[in-house]
C-alpha positions as a Markdown table, in Angstrom:
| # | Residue | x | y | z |
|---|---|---|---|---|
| 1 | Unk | 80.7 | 157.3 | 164.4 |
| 2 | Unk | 76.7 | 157.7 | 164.8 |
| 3 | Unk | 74.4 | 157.9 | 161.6 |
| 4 | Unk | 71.4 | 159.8 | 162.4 |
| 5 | Unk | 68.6 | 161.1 | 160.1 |
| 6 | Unk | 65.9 | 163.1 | 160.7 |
| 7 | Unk | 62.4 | 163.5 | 158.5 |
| 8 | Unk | 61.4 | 166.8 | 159.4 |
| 9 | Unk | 58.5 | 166.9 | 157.0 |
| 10 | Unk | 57.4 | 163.3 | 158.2 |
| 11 | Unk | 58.5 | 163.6 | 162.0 |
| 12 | Unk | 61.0 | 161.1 | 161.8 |
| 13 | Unk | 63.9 | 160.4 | 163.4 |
| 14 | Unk | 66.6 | 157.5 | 163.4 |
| 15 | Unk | 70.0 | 156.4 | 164.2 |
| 16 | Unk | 72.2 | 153.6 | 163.7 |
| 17 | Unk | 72.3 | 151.1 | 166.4 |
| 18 | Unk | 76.2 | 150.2 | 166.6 |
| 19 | Unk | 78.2 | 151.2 | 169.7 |
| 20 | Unk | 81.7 | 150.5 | 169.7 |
| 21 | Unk | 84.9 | 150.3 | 172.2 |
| 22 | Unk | 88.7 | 149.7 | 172.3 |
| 23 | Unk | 90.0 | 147.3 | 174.7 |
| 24 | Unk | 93.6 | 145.7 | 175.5 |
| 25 | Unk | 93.3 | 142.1 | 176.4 |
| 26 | Unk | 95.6 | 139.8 | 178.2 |
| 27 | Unk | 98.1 | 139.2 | 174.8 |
| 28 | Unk | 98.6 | 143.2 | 175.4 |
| 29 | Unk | 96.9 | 144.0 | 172.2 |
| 30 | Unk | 94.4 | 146.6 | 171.7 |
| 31 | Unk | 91.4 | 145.7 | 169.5 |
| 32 | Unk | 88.5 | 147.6 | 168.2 |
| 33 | Unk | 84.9 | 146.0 | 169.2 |
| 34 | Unk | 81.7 | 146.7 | 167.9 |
| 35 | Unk | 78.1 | 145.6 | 169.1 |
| 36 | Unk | 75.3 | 145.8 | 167.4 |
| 37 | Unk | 71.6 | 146.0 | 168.7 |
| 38 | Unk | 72.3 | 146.4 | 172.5 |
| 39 | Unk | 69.3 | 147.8 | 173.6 |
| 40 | Unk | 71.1 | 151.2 | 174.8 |
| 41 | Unk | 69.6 | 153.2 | 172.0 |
| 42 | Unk | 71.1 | 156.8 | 171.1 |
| 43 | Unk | 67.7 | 158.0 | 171.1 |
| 44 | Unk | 65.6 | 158.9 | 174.2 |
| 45 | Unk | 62.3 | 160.2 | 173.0 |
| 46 | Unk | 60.2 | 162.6 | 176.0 |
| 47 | Unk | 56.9 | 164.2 | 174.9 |
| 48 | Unk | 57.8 | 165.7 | 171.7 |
| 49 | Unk | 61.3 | 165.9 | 172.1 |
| 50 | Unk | 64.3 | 164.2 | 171.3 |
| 51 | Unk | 67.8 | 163.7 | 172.5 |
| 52 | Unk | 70.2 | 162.0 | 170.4 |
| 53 | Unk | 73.2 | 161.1 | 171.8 |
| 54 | Unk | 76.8 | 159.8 | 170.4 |
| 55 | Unk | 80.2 | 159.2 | 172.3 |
| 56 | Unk | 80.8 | 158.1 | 175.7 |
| 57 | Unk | 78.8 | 155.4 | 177.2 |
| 58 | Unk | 78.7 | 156.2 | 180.5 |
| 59 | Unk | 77.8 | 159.9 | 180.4 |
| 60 | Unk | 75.1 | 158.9 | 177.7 |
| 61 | Unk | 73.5 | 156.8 | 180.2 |
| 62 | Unk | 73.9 | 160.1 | 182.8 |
| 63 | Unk | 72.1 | 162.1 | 180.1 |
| 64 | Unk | 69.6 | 159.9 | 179.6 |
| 65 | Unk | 69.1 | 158.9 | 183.7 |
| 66 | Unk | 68.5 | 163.3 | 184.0 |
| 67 | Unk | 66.2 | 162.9 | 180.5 |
C-alpha cells in the first residue's frame, strides 16, 4: 500500500517511503518483509512533472529508466 498526498495549492507532493515483499525461506514459510528508506523513491520528479509510482519493483524501475 502507497500513501501519497498532493498540495495542489502549495505544489507539493509526497509519498510514503516503505516498500514491501513476500518471500519463502528455507523453513518453507512465507513471510511478509518491509524496508523502509531504500533510496528507490516512488517519486521521479522531470521538469514540472511527476510520476508516482506503487506496485511492482521491477517495472517501477522500467518506468522510471524510460522517465
Amino acid at each position: 500500500m502507497t500513501t501519497t498526498v498532493c498540495d495542489l495549492t502549495n505544489r507539493i507532493i509526497t509519498a510514503d517511503t516503505r516498500w514491501s515483499c513476500e518471500l519463502e525461506l528455507s523453513d518453507k514459510n512465507k513471510y511478509l518483509v518491509y524496508c523502509d528508506n531504500t533510496g528507490f523513491d516512488k517519486i521521479s520528479l522531470v521538469g514540472k512533472t511527476a510520476l508516482v509510482t506503487a506496485g511492482n519493483g521491477y517495472l517501477i524501475a522500467q518506468w522510471k529508466k524510460w522517465w
